[in-house]
Structure formats: structure tokens, C-alpha cells
C-alpha positions, -999 to +999 in steps of 0.1 A: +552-111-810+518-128-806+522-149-831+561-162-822+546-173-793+519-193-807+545-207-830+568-217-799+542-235-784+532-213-758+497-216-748+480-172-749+454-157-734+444-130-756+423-094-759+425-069-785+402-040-787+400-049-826+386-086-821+389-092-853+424-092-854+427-116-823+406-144-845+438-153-861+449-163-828+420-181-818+426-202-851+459-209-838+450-217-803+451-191-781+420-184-759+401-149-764+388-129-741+359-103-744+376-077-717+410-071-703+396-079-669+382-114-676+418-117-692+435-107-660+413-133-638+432-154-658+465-148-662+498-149-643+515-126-666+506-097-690+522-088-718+509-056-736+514-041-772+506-009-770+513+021-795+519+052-769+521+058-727+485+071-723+471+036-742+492+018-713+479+038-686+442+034-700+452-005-702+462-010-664+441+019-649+408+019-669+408+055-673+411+077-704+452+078-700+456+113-691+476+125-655+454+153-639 
């Protein structure tokens, strides 16, 4: 999805716990950032590509993703 964007001309604002994989990006154009809150500071919208519920809820709550 990351990568239509770029292609579209849409300018990204980008962090991926594998930083190596956002480089590509950064080639492209799209701005890295070293922590999802510098990232939010940023941004007026989030998109997130996440694999399963509890990586979400780690994502927007900062904590290990599990409901006590």
C-alpha cells in the first residue's frame, strides 16, 4: 500500500519497527521517522499495517497489546 502511494504522488511519513524495510521508502521520498510518536507529531492521518489486533492495540496504546 506504501508503495502505491509513493507511486501516486503522495508525499508519506513513515515508521516501521524493521527500519530496514522503510529505506526503500526513504529512497522514494517518503520521510522516516525513528518512533511512532515523532511520527504522530507529524501527521494528520495514520494509516497502520499491522498483522493481528494485539500489534494495533500496542501501536495506539504503547502497551504490550493484551486487555487485563
Amino acid at each position: 500500500m506504501a508503495h502505491n502511494l509513493v507511486k501516486k504522488g503522495h508525499q508519506l511519513a513513515i515508521y516501521d519497527v524493521q527500519s530496514a524495510a522503510a529505506v526503500k521508502f526513504e529512497k522514494l521520498g517518503a520521510k522516516i521517522y525513528p518512533t511512532p510518536a515523532e511520527l504522530a507529531k507529524v501527521s494528520d492521518r495514520i494509516i497502520t499495517m499491522l498483522p493481528a489486533s494485539q500489534h494495533v492495540r500496542s501501536a495506539f496504546t504503547g502497551s504490550d497489546g493484551i486487555l487485563r
